[in-house]
N, C-alpha and C positions, 0 to 999 in steps of 0.2 A: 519613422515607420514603426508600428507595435510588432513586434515578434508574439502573435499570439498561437505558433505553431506550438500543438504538443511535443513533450519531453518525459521518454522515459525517465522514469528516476527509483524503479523498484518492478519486481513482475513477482506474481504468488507461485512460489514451487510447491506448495503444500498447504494442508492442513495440521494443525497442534492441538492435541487434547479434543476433546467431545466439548469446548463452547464456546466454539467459531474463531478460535483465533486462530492466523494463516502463518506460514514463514514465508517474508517475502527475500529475494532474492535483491540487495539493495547496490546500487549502481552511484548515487550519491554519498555527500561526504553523512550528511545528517537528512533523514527522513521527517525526523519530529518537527523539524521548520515549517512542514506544511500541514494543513488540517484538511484540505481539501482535495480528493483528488479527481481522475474523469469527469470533468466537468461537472463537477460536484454529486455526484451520483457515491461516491464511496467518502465515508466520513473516520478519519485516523484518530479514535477516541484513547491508544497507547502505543508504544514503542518500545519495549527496551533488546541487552544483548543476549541471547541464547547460547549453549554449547556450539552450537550448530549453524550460526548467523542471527540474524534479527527475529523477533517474535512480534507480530504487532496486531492490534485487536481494531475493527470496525465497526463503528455505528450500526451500518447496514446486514453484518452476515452474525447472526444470530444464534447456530450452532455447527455442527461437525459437517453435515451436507453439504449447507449451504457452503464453508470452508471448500470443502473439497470439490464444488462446482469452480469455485472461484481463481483454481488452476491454471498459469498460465494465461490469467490476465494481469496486464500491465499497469500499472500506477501513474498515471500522467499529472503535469500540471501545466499549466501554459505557460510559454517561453518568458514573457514580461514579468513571470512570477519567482523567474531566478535571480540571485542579486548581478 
């Protein structure tokens, strides 16, 4: 049977800088394994470490707004897509 339940693996606590990159709040051991997340609705184009926890940049959120709309939503990828 496919475990295609979603799996947290990050949630955005914030916005960083004026162009749209979030700090997500990371749950997993590595984030950059995935390029996909929400059922492909959010696309993971960086990653790395910040003072502060991770910094990571999306396809989809384009500047500071959009970042900061993008609060306290979660990072999923489906269950089958963990090793």
């Amino acid at each position: 049977m496919a475990n295609d339940r979603p799996v947290t693996l990050a949630v955005i606590i914030g916005a960083q800088g004026v162009t749209g990159v979030v700090r997500p709040k990371v749950f997993a051991e590595d984030l950059s394994v995935h390029r996909r997340f929400n059922g492909g609705a959010l696309t993971l184009k960086s990653v790395r470490h910040g003072n502060n926890g991770a910094i990571a940049r999306f396809a989809e959120i384009p500047d500071r707004t959009a970042a900061g709309k993008m609060r306290g939503t979660g990072l999923t990828v489906p269950g089958d897509a963990l090793p």
